[in-house]
N, C-alpha and C positions, 0 to 999 in steps of 0.2 A: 735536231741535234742541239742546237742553241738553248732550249730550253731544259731542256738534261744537262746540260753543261752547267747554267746558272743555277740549277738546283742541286745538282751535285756539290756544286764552289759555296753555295748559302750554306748546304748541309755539313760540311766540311766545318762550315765557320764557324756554325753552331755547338756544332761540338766542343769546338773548343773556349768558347765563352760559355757554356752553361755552368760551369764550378764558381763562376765569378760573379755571375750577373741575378740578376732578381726573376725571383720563380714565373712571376704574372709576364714579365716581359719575354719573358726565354718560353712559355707555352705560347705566348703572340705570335714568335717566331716558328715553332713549330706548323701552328694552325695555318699562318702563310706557306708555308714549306708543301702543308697538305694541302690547301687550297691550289696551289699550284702546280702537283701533282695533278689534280682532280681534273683541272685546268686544258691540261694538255694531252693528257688522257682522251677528256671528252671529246676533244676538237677532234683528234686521230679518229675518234669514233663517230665523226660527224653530227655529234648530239648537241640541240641549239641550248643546253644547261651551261656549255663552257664558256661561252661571252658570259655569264652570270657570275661563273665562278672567277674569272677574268678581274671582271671589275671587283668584286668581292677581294681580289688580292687586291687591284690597285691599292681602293681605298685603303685596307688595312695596314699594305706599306706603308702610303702614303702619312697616316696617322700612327705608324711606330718612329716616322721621322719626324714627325712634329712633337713627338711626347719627350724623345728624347734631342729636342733643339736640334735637329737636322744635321742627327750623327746617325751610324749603325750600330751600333753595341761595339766603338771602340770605333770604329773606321769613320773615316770622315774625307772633307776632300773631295777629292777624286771618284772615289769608290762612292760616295754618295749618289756625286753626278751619274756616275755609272748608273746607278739603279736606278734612278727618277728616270733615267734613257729608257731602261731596262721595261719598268712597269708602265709605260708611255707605246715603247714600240708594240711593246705583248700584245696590250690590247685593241691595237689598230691590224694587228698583224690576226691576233685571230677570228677579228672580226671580218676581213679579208676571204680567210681562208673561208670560214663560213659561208658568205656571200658566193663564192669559187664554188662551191660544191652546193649552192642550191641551183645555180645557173648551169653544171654540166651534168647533175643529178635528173634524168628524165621523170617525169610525173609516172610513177607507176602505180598501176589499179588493179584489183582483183579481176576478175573475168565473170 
């Protein structure tokens, strides 16, 4: 549920910075939005492509904060540190889960 929540409150945000902000950086925004989608998706789905798409958000978080001096499209602060929290825990967390479900996932074979 955490990660629907933080993509919900991104997706919120976005909307309302897109009339203001720069086309390239507002479709960044999007692609992480989808990335993170993709993300948690996968992990629900037990497919090992979501630590891929995981990290694929980090970094490209992590490099919309440095493009724009380690702000978010107007937010800063607080809500920054939020997020560096945010794409830090994600990725430990679904690397985790992963690990969780190959350890109580039984080797199963055809017959």
């Amino acid at each position: 549920w955490s990660q629907l929540t933080v993509t919900a409150l991104l997706m919120f945000h976005m909307f309302t910075i897109i009339p203001n902000g720069i086309d390239t950086m507002s479709y960044l925004y999007a692609v992480m939005l989808l990335l993170t989608v993709f993300s948690y998706t996968s992990t629900l789905d037990q497919r090992s492509n979501g630590l891929v798409a995981e990290s694929l958000k980090m970094i490209l978080g992590f490099s919309i904060l440095y493009f724009q001096d380690f702000g978010w499209f107007g937010l800063s602060d607080v809500y920054v540190y939020g997020l560096m929290f945010y794409f830090i825990t994600s990725i430990f967390l679904t690397s985790y889960f992963q690990k969780e479900n190959k350890i109580r996932t039984p080797n199963l074979k055809p017959a």
